[in-house]
N, C-alpha and C positions, 0 to 999 in steps of 0.2 A: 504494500500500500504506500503510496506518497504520500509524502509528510505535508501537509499544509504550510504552508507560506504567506505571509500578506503580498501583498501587491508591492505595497513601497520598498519592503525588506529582499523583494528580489531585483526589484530595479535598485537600490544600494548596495547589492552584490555584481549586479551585470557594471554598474559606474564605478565600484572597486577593481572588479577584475579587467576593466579597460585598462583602470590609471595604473597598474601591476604591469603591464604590459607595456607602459608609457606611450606617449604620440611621438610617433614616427614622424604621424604626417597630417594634414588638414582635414581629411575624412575621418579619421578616429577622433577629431576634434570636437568635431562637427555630432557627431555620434555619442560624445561625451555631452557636449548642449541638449543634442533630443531627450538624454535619458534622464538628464537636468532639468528640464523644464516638465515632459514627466512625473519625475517623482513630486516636484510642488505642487503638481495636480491633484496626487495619488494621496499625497497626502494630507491635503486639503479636502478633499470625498471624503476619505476614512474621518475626519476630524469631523464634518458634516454628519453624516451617516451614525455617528456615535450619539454627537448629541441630540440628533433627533430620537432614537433609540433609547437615551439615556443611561446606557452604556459601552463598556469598548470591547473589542472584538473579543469574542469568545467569553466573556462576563455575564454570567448567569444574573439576572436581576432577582429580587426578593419574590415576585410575583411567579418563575419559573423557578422551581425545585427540581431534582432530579425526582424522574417518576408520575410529574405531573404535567398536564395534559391541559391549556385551559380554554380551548376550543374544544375539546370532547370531554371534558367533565371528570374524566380518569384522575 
C-alpha cells in the first residue's frame, strides 16, 4: 500500500531533490519557479480547506470518534 503524502510535502521533496541536483541550467530553473509557485498554492488550499473543516489533515474532530458513523446513526 502507499503511504499517503500531502500534496505540499511532495512538491517540497520534488523542489529539494531538484536543488540536490543543482541548476545546471535555465530549464531546471524555470522548473524550480513552477514547483515554487505551486507549492504557495498547495499550501494555501490545504490552509483553506482546514479551516473550513475546522480541522487539519487527518484530525479526527470531537464530533467523529472512531466507530462512529454520523450520517448512519452507527
Amino acid at each position: 500500500m502507499k503511504k499517503r503524502v500531502a500534496p505540499s510535502a511532495a512538491l517540497e521533496a520534488a523542489i529539494d531533490e531538484l536543488l540536490s541536483e543543482g541548476l545546471g541550467d535555465s530549464e531546471q530553473l524555470a522548473e524550480v519557479g513552477r514547483l515554487g509557485a505551486r507549492l504557495v498554492l498547495q499550501r494555501a488550499l490545504e490552509e483553506e480547506v482546514a479551516d473550513y473543516l475546522g480541522r487539519a489533515r487527518y484530525e479526527r474532530t470531537e464530533e467523529s470518534s472512531a466507530g462512529s458513523c454520523p450520517t448512519s446513526g452507527r
